[in-house]
PAZAPA-4460 file (N, C-alpha, C; in steps of 0.05 Angstrom, whole numbers, plus 32768, in hexadecimal, padded with zeros to 4 digits):
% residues 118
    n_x    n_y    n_z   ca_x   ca_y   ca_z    c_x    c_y    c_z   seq   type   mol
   7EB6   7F99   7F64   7EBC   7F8D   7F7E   7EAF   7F9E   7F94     1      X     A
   7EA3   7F94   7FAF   7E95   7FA0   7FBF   7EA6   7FA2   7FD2     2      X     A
   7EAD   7FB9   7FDB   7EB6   7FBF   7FF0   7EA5   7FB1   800E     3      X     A
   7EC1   7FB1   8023   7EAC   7FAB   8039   7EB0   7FC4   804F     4      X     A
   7EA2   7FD1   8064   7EA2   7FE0   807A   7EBF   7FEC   807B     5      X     A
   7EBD   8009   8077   7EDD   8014   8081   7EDB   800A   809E     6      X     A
   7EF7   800C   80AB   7EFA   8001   80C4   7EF7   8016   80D4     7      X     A
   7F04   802D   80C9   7EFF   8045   80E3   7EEF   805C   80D0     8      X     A
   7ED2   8056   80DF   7EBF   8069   80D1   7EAC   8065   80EA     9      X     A
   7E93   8076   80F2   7E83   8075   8109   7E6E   8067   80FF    10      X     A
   7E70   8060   80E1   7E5F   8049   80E6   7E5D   8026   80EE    11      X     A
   7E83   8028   80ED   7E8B   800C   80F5   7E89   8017   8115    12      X     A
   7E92   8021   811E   7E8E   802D   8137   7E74   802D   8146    13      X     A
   7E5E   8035   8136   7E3A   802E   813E   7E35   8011   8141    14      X     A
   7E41   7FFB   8129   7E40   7FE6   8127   7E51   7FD6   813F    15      X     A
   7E6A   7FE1   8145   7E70   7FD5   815F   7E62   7FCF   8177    16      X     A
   7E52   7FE9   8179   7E48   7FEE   8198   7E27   7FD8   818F    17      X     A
   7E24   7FD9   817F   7E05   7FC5   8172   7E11   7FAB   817A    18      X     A
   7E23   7F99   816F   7E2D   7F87   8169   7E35   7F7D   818E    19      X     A
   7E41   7F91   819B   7E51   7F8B   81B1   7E2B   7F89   81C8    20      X     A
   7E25   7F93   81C3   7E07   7F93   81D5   7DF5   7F7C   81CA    21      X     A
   7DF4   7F81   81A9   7DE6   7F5F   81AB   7DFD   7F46   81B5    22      X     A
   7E0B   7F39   81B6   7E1E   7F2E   81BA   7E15   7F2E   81E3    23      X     A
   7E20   7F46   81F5   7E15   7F43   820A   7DFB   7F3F   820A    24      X     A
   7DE6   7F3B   8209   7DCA   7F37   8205   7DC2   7F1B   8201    25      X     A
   7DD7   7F0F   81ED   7DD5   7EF4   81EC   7DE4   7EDF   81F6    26      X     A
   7DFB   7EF1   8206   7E16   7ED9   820F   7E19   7EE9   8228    27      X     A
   7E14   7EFA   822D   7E16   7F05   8241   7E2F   7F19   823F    28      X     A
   7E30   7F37   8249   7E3F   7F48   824D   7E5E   7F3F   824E    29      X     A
   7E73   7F3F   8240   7E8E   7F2F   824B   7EA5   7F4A   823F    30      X     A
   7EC8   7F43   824B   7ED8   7F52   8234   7EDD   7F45   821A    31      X     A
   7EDF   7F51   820B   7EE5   7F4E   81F4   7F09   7F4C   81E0    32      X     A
   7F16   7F46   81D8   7F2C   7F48   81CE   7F27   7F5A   81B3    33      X     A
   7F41   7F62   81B3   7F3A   7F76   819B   7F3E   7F62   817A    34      X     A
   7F43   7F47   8185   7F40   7F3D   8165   7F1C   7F37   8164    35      X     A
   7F16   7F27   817B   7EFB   7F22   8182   7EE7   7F40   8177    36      X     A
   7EF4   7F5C   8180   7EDC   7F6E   816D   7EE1   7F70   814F    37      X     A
   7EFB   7F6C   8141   7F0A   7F66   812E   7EEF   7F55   8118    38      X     A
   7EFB   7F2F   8128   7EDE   7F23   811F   7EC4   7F2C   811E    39      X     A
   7EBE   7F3C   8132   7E9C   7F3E   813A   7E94   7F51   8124    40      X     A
   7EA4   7F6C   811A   7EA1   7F6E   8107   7EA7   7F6A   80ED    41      X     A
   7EAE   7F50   80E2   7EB6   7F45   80D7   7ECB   7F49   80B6    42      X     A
   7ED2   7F4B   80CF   7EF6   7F53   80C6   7F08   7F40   80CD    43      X     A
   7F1E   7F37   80BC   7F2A   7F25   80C9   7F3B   7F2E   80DC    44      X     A
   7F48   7F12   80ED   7F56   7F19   810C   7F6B   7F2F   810A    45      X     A
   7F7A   7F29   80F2   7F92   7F34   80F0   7F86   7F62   80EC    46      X     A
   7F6F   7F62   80EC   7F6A   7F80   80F0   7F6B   7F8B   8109    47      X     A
   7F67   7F74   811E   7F6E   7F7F   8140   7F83   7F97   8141    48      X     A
   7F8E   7F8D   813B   7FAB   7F9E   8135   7FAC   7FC3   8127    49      X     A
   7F97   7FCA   8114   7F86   7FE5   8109   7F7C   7FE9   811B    50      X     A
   7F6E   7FE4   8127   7F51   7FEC   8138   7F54   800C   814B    51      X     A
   7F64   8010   814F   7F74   8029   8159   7F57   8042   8150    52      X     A
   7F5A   8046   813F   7F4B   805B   812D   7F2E   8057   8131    53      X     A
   7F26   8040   8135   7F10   803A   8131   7F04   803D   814B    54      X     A
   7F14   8035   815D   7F0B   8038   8180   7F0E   8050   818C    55      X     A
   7F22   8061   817F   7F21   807E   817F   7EF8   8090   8174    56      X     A
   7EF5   8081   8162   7ED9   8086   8150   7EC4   8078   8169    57      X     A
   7EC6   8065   8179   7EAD   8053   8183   7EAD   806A   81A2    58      X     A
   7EC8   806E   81AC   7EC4   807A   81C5   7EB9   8092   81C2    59      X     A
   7EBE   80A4   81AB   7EA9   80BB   81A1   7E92   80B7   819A    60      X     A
   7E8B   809A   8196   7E70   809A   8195   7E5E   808E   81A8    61      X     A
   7E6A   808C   81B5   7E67   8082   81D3   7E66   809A   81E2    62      X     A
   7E72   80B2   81E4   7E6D   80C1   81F0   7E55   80D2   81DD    63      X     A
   7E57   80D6   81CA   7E41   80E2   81BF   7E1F   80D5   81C3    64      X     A
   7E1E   80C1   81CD   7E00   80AE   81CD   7E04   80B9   81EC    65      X     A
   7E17   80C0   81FD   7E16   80BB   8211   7E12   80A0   8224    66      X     A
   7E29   808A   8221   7E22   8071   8221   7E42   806B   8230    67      X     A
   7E4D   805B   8238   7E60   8046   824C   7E79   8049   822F    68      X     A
   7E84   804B   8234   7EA2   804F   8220   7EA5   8035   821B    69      X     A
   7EA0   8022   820C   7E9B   8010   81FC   7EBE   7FFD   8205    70      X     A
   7EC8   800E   81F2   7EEC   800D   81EE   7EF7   8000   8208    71      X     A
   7EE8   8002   8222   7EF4   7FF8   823C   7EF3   7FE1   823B    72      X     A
   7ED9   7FCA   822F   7EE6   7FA9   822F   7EEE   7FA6   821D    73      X     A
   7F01   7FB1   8200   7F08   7F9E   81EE   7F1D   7FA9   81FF    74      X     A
   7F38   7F8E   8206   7F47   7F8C   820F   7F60   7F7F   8202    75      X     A
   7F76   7F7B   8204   7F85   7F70   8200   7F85   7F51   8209    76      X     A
   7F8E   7F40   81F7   7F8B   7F1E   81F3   7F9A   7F1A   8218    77      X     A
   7F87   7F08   8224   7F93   7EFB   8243   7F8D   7F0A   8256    78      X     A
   7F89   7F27   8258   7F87   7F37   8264   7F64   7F41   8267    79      X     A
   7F68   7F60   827B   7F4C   7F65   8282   7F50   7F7E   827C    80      X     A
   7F5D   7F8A   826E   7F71   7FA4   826D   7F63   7FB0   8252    81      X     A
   7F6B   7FBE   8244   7F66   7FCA   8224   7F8E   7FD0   8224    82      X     A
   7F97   7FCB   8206   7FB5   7FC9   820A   7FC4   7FE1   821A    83      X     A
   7FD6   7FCE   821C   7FF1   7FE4   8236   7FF7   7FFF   8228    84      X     A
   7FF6   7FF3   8206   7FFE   801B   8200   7FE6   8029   8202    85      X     A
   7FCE   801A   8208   7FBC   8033   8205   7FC4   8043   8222    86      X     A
   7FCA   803D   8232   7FD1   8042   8252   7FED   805E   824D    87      X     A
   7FFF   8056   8239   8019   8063   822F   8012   8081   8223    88      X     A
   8006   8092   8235   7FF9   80AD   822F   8005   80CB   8239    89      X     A
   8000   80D8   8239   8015   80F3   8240   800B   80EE   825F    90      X     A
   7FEC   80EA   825E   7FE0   80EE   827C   7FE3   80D9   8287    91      X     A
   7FF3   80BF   827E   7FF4   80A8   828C   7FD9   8094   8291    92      X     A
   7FC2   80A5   8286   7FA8   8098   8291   7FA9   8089   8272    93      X     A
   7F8A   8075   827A   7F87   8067   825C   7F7C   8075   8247    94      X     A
   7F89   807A   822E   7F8C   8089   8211   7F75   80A2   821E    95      X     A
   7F92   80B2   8234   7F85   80CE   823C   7F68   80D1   8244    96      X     A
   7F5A   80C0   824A   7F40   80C0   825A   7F3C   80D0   8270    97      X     A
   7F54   80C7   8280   7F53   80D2   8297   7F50   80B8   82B0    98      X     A
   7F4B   80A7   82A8   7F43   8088   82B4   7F63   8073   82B6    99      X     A
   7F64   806F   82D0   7F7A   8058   82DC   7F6C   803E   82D7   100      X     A
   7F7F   802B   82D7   7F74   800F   82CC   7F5E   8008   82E8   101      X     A
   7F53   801C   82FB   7F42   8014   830C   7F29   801F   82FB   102      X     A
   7F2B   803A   82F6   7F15   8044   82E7   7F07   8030   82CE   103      X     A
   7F24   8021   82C0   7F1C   801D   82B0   7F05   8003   82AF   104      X     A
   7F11   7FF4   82CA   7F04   7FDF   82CE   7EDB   7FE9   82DA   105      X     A
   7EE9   8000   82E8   7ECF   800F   82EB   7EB1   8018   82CE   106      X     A
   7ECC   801F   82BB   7EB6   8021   829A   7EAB   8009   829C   107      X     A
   7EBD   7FF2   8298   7EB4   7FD9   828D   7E9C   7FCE   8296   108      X     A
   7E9D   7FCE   82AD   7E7D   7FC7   82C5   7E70   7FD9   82B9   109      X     A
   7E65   7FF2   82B2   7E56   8002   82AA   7E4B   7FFC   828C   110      X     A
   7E66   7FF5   8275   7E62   7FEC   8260   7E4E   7FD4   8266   111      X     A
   7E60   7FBE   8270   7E49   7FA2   8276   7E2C   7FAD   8274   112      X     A
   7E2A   7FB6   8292   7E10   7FC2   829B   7DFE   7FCC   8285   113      X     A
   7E0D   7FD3   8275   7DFC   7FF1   825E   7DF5   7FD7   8251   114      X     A
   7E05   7FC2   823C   7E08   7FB2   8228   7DF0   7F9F   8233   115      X     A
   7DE8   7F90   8247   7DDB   7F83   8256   7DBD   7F91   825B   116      X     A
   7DC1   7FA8   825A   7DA5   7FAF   8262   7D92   7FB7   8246   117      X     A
   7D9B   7FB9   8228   7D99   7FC0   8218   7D82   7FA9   8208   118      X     A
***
């Protein structure tokens, strides 16, 4: 039986930031839901829910390429946000960044920007 992609490894993590830039390139820059990166890497919906580990792995690799913190548009379903517990931190900022939901909206424009220009 063939295994498919661990979920939290930096290579599903490389594959995110590929996937999320072709995707802007061809539909144009947007947020994302975390089942929506779930599907994109094709996994079913019900893995939204894991992804924890894995977006922990993409924002390190995001800062390692030196590139827009990725993790700022997958957001929570209805919203423009990334979920409320990621916000639920010792520093109160989003998952200890250091970024208020102004900053965060601030990544996101930068992400677009980066994903769009690629």
């Amino acid at each position: 039986m063939t295994r498919g992609p661990r979920l939290a490894s930096r290579q599903t993590a490389r594959r995110a930031l590929a996937v999320y830039a072709r995707d802007a390139r061809d539909n144009g820059a947007r947020l994302w839901t975390y089942t929506d990166l779930a599907v994109a890497l094709g996994f079913a919906p019900s893995v939204a829910r894991q992804l924890g580990p894995m977006l922990a792995l993409l924002r390190q690799e995001c800062l390692d390429q030196g590139i827009p913190d990725l993790c700022a548009v997958i957001v929570a379903s209805g919203t423009d946000m990334p979920s409320a517990r990621s916000f639920d931190t010792l520093s109160g900022t989003w998952c200890d960044t250091g970024l208020d939901r102004d900053g965060v909206r601030a990544e996101q424009a930068r992400v677009m920007a980066w994903a769009t220009a690629r």
